[in-house]
C-alpha positions as CSV (number, residue, x, y, z in Angstrom):
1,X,-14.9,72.7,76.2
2,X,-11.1,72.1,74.9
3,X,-9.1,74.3,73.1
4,X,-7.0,73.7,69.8
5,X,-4.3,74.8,68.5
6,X,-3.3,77.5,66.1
7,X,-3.6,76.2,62.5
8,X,-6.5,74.7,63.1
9,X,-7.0,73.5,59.2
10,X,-3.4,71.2,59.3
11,X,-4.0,67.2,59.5
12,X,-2.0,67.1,62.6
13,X,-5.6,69.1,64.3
14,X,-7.7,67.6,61.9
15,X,-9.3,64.7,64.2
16,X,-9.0,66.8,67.2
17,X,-12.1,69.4,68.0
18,X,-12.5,73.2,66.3
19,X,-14.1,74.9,68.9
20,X,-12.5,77.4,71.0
21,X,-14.9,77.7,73.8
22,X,-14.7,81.3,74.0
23,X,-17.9,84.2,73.5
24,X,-16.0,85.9,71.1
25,X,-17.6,86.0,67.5
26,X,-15.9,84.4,64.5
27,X,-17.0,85.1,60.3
28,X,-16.5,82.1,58.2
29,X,-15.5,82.9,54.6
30,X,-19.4,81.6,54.0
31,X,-20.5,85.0,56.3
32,X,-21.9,82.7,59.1
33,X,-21.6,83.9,62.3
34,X,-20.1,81.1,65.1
35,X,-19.4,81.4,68.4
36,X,-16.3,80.3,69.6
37,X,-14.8,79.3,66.3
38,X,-12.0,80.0,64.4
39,X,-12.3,80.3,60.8
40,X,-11.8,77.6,58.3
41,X,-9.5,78.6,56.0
42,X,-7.4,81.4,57.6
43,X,-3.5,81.6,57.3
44,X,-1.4,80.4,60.4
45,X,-1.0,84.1,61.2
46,X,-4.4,85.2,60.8
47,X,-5.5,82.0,63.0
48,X,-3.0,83.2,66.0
49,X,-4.5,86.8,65.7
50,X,-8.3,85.8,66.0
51,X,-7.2,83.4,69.1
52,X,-5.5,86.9,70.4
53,X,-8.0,89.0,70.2
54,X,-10.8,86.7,71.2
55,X,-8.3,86.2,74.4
56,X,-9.2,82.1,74.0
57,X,-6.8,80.3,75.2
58,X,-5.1,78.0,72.2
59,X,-1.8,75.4,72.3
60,X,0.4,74.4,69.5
61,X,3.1,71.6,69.6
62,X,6.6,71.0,68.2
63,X,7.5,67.5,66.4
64,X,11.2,67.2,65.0
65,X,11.5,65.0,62.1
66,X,12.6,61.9,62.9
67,X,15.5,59.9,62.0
68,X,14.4,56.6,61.4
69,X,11.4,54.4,59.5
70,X,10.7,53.4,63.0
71,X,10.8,57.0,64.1
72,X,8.7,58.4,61.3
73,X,5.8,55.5,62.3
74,X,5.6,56.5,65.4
75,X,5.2,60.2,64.7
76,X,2.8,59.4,62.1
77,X,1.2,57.4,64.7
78,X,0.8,60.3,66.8
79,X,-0.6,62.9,64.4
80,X,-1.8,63.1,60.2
81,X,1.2,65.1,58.7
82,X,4.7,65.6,58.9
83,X,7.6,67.1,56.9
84,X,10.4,64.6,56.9
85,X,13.6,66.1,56.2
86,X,16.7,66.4,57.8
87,X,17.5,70.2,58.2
88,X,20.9,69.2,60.2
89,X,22.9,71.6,58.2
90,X,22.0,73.5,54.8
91,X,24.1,75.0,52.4
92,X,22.3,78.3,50.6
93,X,21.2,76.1,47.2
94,X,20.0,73.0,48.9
95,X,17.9,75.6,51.4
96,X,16.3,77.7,48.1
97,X,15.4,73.9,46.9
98,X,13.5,73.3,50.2
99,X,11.9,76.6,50.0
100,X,10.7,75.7,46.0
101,X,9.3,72.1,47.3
102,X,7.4,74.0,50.3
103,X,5.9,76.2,47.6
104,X,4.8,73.3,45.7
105,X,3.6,71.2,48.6
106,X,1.0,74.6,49.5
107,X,2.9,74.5,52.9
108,X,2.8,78.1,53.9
109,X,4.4,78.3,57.6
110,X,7.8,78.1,58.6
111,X,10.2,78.3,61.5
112,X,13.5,80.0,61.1
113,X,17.0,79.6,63.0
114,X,20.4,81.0,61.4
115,X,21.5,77.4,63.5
116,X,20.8,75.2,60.2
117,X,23.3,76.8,58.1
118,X,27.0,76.3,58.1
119,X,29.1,79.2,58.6
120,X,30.1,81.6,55.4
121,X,26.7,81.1,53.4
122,X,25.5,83.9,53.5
123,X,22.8,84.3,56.7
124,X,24.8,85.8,59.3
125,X,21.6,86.2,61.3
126,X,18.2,84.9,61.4
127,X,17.3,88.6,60.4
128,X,18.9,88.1,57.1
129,X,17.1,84.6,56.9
130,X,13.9,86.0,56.8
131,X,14.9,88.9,54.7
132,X,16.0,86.8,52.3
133,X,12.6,84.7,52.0
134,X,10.5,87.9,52.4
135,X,12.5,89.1,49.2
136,X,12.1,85.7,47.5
137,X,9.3,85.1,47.9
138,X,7.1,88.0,49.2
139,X,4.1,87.6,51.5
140,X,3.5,83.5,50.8
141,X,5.4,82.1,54.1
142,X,3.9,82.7,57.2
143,X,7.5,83.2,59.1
144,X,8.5,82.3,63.0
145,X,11.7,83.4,64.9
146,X,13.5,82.5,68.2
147,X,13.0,84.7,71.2
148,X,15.0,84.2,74.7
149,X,13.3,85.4,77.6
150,X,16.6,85.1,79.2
151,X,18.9,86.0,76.5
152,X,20.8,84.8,74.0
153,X,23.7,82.7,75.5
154,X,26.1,84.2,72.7
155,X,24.5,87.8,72.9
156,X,26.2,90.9,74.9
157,X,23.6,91.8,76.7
158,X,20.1,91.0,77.1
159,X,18.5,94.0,75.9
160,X,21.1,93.6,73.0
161,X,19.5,90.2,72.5
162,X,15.8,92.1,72.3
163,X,16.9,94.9,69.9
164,X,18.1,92.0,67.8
165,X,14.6,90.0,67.5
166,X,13.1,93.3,67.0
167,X,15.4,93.2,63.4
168,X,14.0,89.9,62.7
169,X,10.6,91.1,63.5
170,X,11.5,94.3,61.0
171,X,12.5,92.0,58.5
172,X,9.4,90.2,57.8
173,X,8.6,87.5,60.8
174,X,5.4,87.4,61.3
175,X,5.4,85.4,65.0
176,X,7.7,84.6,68.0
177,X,7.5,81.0,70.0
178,X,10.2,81.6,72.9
179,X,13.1,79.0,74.1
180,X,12.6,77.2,77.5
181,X,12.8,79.0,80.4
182,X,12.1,77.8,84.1
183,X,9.4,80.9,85.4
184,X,6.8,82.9,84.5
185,X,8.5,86.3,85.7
186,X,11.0,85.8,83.0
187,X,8.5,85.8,80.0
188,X,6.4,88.0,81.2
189,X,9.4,90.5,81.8
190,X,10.8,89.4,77.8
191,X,6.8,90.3,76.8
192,X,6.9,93.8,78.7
193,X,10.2,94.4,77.0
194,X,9.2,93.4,73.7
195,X,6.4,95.6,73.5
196,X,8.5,98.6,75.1
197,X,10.4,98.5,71.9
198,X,7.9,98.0,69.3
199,X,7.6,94.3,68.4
200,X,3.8,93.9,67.7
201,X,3.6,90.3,66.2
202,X,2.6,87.2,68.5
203,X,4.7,85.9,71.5
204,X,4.3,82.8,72.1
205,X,5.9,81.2,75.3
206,X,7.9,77.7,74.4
207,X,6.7,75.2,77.2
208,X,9.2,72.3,78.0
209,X,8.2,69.5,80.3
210,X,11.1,67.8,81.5
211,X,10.7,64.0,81.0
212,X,14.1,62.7,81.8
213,X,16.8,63.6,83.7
214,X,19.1,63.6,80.5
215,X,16.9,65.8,78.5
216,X,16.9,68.5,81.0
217,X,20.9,68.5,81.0
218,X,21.4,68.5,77.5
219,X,18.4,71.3,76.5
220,X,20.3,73.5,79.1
221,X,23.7,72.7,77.6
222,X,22.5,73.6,74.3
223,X,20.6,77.2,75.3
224,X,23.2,78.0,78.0
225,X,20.5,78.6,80.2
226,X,21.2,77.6,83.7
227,X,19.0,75.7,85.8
228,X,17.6,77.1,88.7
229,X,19.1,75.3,91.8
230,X,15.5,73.9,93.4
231,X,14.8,72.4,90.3
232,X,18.4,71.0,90.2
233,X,17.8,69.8,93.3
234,X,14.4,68.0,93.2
235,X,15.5,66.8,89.7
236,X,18.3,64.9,91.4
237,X,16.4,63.5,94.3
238,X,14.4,61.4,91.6
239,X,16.8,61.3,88.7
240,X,17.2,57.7,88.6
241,X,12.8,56.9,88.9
242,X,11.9,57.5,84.8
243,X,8.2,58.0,86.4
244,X,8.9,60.4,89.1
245,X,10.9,62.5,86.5
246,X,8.0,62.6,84.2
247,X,5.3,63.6,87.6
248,X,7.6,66.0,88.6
249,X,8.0,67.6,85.1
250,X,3.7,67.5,84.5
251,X,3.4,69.3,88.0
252,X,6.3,71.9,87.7
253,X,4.7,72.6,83.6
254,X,0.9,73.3,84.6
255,X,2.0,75.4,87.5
256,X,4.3,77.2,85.0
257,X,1.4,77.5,82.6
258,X,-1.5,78.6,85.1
259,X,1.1,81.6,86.2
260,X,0.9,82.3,82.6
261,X,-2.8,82.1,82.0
262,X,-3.7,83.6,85.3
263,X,-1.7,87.0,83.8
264,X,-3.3,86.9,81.1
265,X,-0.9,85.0,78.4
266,X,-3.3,83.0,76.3
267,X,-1.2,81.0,74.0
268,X,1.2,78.0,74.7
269,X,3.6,76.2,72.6
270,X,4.8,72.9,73.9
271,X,8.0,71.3,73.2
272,X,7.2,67.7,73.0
273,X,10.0,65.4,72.3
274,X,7.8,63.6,69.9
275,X,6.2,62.2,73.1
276,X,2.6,63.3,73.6
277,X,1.9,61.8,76.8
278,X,3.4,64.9,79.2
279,X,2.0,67.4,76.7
280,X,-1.7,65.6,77.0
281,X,-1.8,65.1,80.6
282,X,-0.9,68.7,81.5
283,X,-3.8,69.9,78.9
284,X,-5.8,68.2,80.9
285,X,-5.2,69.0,84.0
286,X,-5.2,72.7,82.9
287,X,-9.0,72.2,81.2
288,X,-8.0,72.7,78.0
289,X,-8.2,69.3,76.7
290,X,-11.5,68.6,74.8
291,X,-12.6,65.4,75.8
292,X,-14.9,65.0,72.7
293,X,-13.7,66.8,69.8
294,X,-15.5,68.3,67.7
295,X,-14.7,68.5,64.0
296,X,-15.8,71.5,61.4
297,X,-16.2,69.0,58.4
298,X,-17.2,65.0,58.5
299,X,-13.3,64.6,57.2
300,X,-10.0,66.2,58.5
301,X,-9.2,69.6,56.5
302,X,-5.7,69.0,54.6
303,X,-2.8,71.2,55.7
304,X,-2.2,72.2,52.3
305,X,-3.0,76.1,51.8
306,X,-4.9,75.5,48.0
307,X,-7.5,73.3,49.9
308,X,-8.4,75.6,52.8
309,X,-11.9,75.9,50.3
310,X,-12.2,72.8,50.1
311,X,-15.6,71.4,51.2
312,X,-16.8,68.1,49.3
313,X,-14.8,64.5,48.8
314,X,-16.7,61.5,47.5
315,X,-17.6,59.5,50.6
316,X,-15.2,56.5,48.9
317,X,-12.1,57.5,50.5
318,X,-13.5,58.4,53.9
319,X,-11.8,55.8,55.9
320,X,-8.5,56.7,53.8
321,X,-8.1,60.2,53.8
322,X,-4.3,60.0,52.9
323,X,-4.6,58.6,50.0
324,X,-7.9,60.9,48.4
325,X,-5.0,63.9,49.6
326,X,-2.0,62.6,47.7
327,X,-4.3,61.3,44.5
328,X,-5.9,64.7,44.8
329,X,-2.5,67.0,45.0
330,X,-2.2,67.7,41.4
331,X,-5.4,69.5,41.3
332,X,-5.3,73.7,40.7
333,X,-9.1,73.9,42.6
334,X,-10.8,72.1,45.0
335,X,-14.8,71.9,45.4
336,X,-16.8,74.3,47.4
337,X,-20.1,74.3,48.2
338,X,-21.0,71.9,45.8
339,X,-18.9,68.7,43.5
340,X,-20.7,70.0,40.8
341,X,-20.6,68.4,37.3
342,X,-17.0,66.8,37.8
343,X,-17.4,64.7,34.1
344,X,-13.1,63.6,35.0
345,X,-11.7,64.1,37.3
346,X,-8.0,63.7,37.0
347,X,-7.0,61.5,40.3
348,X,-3.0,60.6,40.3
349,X,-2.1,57.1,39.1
350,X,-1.5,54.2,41.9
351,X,1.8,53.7,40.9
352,X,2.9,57.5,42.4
353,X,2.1,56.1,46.1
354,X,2.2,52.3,46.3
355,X,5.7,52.6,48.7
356,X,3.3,54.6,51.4
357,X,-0.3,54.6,50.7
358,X,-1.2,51.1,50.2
359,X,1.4,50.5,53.1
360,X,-0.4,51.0,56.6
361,X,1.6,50.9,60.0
362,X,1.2,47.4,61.3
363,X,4.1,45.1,60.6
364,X,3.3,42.0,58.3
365,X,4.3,39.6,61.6
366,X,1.3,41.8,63.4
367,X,-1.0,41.7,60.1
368,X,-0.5,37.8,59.9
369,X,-1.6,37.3,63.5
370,X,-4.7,39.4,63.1
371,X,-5.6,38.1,59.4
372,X,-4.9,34.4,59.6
373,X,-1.1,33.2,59.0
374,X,-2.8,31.0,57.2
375,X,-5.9,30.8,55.1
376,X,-8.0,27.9,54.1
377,X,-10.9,29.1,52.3
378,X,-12.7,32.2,52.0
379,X,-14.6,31.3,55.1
380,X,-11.2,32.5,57.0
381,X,-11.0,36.0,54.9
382,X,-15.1,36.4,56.2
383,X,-14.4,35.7,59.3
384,X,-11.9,38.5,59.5
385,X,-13.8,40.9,58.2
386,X,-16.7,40.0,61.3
387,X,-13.7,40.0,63.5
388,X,-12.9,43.4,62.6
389,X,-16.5,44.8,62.9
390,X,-17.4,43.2,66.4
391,X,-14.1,43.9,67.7
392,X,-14.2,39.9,69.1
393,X,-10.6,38.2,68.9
394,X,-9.9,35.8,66.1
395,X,-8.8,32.4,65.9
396,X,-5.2,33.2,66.9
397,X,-6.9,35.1,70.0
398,X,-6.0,38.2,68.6
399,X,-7.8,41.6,68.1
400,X,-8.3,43.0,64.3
401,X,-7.2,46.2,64.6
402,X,-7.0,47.1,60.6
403,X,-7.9,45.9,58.0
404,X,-6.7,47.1,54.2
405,X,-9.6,49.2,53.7
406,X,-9.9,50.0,57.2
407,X,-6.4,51.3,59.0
408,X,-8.6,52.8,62.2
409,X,-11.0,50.7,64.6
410,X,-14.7,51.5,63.9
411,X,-16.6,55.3,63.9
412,X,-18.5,56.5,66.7
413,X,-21.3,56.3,64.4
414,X,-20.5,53.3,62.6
415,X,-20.8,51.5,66.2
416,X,-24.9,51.5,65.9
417,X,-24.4,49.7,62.9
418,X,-22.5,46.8,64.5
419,X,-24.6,44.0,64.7
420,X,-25.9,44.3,61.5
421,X,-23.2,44.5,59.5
422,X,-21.1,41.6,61.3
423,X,-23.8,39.4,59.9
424,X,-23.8,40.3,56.6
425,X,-19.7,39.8,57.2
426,X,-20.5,36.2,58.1
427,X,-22.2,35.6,55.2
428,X,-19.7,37.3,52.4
429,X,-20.9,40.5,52.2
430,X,-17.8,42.0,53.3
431,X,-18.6,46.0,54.3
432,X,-15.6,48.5,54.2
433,X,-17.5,51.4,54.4
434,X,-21.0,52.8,56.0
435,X,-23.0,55.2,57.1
436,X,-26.2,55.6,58.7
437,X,-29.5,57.3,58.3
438,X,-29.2,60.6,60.3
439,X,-32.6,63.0,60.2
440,X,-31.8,66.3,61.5
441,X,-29.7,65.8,64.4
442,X,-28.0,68.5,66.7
443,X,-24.5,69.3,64.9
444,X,-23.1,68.9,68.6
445,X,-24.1,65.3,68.6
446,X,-21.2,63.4,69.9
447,X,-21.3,60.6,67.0
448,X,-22.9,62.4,64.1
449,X,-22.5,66.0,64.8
450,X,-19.8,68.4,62.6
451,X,-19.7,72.0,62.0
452,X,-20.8,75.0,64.0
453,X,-23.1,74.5,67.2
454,X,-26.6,75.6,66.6
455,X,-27.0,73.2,63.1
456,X,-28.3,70.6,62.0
457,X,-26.9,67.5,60.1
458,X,-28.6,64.9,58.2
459,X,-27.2,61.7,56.5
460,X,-28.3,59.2,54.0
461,X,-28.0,55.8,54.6
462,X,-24.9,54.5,52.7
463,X,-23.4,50.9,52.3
464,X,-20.3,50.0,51.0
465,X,-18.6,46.4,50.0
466,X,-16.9,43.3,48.4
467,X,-19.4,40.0,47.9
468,X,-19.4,37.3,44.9
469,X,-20.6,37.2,41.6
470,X,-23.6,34.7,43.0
471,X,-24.5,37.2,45.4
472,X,-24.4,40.1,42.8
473,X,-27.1,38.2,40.5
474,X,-29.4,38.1,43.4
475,X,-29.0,41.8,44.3
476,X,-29.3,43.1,40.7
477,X,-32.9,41.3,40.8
478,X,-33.9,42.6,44.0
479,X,-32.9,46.2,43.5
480,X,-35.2,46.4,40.6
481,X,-38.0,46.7,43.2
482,X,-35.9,50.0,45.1
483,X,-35.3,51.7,41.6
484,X,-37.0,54.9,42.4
485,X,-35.8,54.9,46.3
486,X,-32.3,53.4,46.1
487,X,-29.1,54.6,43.8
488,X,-26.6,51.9,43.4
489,X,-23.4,51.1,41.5
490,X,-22.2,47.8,41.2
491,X,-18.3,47.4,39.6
492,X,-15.8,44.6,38.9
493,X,-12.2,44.8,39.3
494,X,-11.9,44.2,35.2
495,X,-14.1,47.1,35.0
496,X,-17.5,45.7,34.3
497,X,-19.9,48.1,35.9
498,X,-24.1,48.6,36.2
499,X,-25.6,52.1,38.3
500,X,-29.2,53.5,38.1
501,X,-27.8,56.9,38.7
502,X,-29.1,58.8,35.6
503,X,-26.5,60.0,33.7
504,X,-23.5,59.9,36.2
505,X,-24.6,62.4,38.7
506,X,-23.4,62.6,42.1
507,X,-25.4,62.1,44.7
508,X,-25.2,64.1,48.5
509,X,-25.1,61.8,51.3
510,X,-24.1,64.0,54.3
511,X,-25.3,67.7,54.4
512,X,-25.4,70.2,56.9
513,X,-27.7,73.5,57.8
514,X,-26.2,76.0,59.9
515,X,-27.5,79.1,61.0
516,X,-26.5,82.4,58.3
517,X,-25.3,80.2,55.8
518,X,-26.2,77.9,52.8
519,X,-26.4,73.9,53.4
520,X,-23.4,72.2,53.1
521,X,-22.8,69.1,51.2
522,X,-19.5,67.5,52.6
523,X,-19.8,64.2,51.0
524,X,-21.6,62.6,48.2
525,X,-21.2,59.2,46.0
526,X,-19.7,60.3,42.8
527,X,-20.2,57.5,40.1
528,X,-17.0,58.5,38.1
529,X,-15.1,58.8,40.9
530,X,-16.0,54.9,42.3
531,X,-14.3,54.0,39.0
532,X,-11.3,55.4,40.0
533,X,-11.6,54.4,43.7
534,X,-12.4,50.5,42.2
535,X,-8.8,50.4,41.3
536,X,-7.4,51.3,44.8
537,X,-10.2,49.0,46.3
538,X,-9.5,46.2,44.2
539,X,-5.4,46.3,44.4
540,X,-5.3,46.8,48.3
541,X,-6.5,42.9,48.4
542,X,-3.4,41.5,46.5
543,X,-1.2,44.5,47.4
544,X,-1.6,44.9,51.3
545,X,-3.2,41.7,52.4
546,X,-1.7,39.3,49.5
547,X,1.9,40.3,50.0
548,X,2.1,39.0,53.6
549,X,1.7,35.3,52.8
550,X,4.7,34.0,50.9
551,X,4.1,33.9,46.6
552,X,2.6,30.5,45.2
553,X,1.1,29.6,48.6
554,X,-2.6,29.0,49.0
555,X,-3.3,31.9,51.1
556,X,-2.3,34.4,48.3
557,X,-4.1,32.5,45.6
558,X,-7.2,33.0,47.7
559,X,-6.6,36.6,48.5
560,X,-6.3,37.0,44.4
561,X,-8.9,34.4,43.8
562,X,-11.5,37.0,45.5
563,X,-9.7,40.1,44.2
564,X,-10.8,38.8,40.7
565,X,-14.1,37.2,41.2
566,X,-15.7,39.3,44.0
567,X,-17.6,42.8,43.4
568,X,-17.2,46.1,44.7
569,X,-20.7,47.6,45.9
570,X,-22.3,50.8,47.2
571,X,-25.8,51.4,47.9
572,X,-27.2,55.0,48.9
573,X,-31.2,54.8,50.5
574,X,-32.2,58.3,49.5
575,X,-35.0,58.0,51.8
576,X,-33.5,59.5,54.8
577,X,-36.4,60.5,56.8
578,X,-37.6,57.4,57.3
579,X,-36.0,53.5,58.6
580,X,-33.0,52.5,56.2
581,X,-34.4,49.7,53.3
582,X,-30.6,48.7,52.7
583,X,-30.9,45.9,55.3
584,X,-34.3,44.4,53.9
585,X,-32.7,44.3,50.3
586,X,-29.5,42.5,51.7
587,X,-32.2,39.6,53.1
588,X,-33.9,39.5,50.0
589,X,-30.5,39.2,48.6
590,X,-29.5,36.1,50.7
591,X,-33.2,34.1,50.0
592,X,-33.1,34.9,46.4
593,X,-29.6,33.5,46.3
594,X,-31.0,30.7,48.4
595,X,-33.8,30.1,45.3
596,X,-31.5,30.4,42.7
597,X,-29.5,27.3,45.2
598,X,-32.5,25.3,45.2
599,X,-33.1,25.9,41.7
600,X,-29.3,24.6,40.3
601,X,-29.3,21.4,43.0
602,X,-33.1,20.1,42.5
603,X,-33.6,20.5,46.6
604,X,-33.5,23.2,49.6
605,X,-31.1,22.1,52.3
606,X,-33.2,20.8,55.0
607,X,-31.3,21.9,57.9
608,X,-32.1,25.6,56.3
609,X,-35.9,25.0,54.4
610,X,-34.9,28.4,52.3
611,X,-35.4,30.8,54.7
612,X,-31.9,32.2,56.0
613,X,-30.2,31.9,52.1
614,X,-26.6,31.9,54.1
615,X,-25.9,28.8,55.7
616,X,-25.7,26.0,53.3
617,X,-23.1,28.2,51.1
618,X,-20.9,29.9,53.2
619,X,-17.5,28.5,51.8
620,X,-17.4,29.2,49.0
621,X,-19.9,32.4,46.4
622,X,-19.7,30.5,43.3
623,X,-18.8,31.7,39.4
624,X,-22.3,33.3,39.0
625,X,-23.3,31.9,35.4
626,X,-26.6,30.3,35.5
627,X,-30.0,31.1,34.5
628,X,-29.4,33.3,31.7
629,X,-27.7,35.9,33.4
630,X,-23.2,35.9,33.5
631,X,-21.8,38.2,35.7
């Protein structure tokens, strides 16, 4: 039962679990009563106040921006959202500016330190820093300050260095996270004195591991803190084994963090270096580590204070959650409870985030060993695809990790669908996104379970993908027999379109039903949204896989070839209670493309006497006019 860490609603926690593992009780803003959890939608401060007082024990982490592309991909890597901006040194303009862009962002926490401004502009103390943001701004920015269990290495004294965090805490900070220090007596001395003199707010003890023998030397040069002399010495007995430096600095951390715990401190902030490893391996050993995390919606919650309500996305973006965020930003309100009669919704244009959106974090020599460096036929793009889903290596004997739909390896749940859908891969139907049936299971399930324990959640089966033009006239005939149990919404990339979903209505696929509290609808399959979704679908072909192969070869003209021909798909079986249909239509698909086959060449291809519909036409779907019917 793992913890997790204050600001439970930002990306960077949003694939990690929710629940706190505690007895206290917690009030959603929908009045349902959950053990153990902390609220959706509270402010940073609020969420460090309902960990206090429950007395669960919670951890946050530090990230510094980083410096390079190379940097920023490997913190991106490592959690959903960062701020990347160099804060080296402000001057009081460029600082109000950063402030303004926070505002519009709906970031609503910040750290402060009198350290990023150069001398004579105006902050002579952090006190002033926060006064000044308190004054601009009012009570928006939740607001965090420096403490020194040890003292300030430029302050008099150290209960001189108290009285002055009690200022900052006066002027409007709403939390403390501590510097490093190297025992627990010296916190819990800071905490006792902190309190003595009337500082309230949370006190959060900074938690360094030491991972190299350089670090250690230069985070004491910067704080002037000394380093006590055993750690000196064991550091130095081991200074030149990377490895050693790293055990020694896990074991010395969770011993410092039990003393903590054991006296009753339940919050720890970790200083990670931007490397998660130390930070992860001492949660784990300490028990606070959740193994399987749990997750309070079926997406991860934005960080972004205006969608803290938010409850409902189409299901369409679900595998790129980015993206539906940045084409979403614009928006004043965000659905809850329901997605409602959303007639247009106004999602941002591609052109706004082409440079990163449609850019995953592979490099293109990596993408051209896992997607061909060179393709052939459409057979080769297929076989991707199935290389993808059964996680097999490809014909270069590597793994496919990604695809441009696809920038993680498969769900937990998706997994059950595995066999299935690499055979419908192998025979054009390329999937990209999928769901399936789910009929009241425990919301603690560990592939289909979100939300508070004691729930239920239920799924329909849902189907997502590219296939030809041929393919699409079979399917068009078949589904006429699943009109009243299946809702689908064919589209091509020129925007022809045909759905059976009376007069544009959405459609829920995944609801919830918790104890105390309405059903919740997280995701449904929003017919005016798949039109704006076609156009992301449809350019990620040319614009993420096309682009690696050089321009006038034959591997791009195939890539835009099926960009223009092929068909973007989604079927929804409404009939959840009962076995999925969506498989049985996709083989009456593939045998009344077969008749149609034996129809146009006068025979049926012995080898296959009708009956699989795949084999004699996998290399190629065709232009799909014949018998009456141009798609």
């Amino acid at each position: 039962s793992g913890q997790m860490p204050v600001g439970e609603t930002v990306e960077s926690a949003g694939k990690e679990g929710r629940q706190s593992g505690g007895s206290q009780q917690a009030v959603s803003r929908r009045g349902r009563r959950t053990s153990g959890w902390t609220p959706a939608g509270l402010r940073l401060r609020e969420a460090m106040e309902h960990r206090l007082t429950s007395g669960d024990p919670w951890f946050s982490f530090e990230f510094f921006p980083p410096r390079t592309p190379n940097g920023a991909t490997n913190l991106i890597a490592r959690f959903l959202f960062t701020f990347n901006r160099n804060f080296r040194y402000l001057d009081l303009s460029r600082f109000q500016k950063i402030l303004n862009k926070l505002l519009r962002l709906g970031l609503r926490s910040l750290n402060t330190t009198r350290s990023c401004f150069e001398e004579g502009e105006g902050f002579h103390h952090a006190g002033d820093l926060v006064r000044h943001i308190r004054t601009e701004f009012g009570d928006y920015f939740d607001i965090g300050v420096a403490g020194y269990p040890c003292g300030h290495p430029e302050a008099k004294s150290y209960e001189e260095d108290v009285m002055y965090l009690k200022e900052k805490v006066d002027a409007g900070a709403d939390f403390v996270i501590t510097q490093l220090f190297f025992s627990a007596s010296s916190f819990l001395k800071f905490l006792t004195d902190c309190r003595r003199v009337g500082i309230t707010v949370p006190i959060i003890p900074g938690i360094f591991p030491i991972q190299s023998y350089d670090s250690l030397r230069q985070l004491s040069r910067l704080s002037g803190l000394a380093v006590p002399e055993e750690l000196h010495l064991a550091v130095e007995r081991v200074k030149d084994d990377d490895a050693a430096i790293r055990n020694l600095g896990v074991d010395l951390a969770v011993s410092l963090c039990l003393e903590l715990l054991t006296a009753g401190v339940s919050s720890l902030h970790f200083y990670t270096l931007n490397r998660e490893f130390a930070t992860e391996t001492i949660l784990r050993r300490l028990g606070l580590w959740q193994q399987e995390p749990r997750r309070m919606l079926p997406w991860a919650i934005s960080a972004d204070a205006r969608r803290h309500a938010e409850e409902v996305r189409p299901i369409f973006w679900a595998t790129r959650p980015k993206s539906y965020v940045h084409r979403t930003q614009a928006w004043d309100e965000f659905p809850n409870g329901r997605w409602g009669n959303c007639a247009s919704p106004a999602f941002g244009e591609l052109k706004d985030y082409y440079l990163f959106y449609l850019k995953g974090r592979a490099s293109k020599e990596q993408l051209l060993m896992e997607w061909g460096p060179e393709l052939t036929s459409e057979q080769d793009v297929w076989d991707v695809f199935t290389s993808y889903i059964t996680g097999n290596p490809n014909r270069q004997g590597q793994k496919v990790t990604c695809t441009p739909w696809n920038d993680e390896p498969l769900s937990a749940e998706t997994l059950d669908l595995r066999d299935w859908l690499a055979k419908l891969n192998q025979r054009g139907v390329l999937t990209i996104n999928s769901q399936p049936r789910v009929n009241g299971e425990p919301s603690t399930h560990p592939a289909f379970g979100w939300g508070p324990p004691g729930g239920f959640v239920y799924q329909k089966a849902y189907l997502e993908f590219f296939t030809c033009a041929e393919n699409i006239k079979a399917l068009l005939l078949v589904l006429k027999r699943y009109e009243l149990r299946v809702n689908y919404h064919i589209i091509s990339s020129q925007g022809w379109a045909v759905t059976n979903l009376p007069d544009f209505q959405s459609v829920a696929v995944t609801w919830g039903v918790f104890p105390g509290s309405e059903v919740i609808q997280p995701t449904v399959v929003d017919p005016v949204s798949f039109t704006y979704w076609k156009d992301e679908a449809f350019a990620l072909w040319t614009e993420r896989w096309g682009k690696i192969y050089h321009e006038g070869s034959q591997s791009r003209s195939i890539v835009s070839t099926m960009r223009n021909s092929y068909h973007l798909v989604n079927l929804v079986d409404n009939n959840f209670p009962f076995t999925s249909c969506l498989e049985s239509i996709l083989e009456e698909m593939f045998a009344a493309r077969a008749d149609f086959h034996s129809v146009l060449t006068g025979k049926v291809d012995e080898a296959d006497n009708g009956q699989d519909g795949g084999k004699q036409i996998r290399k190629s779907c065709g232009d799909g006019n014949y018998e009456g019917i141009t798609i």
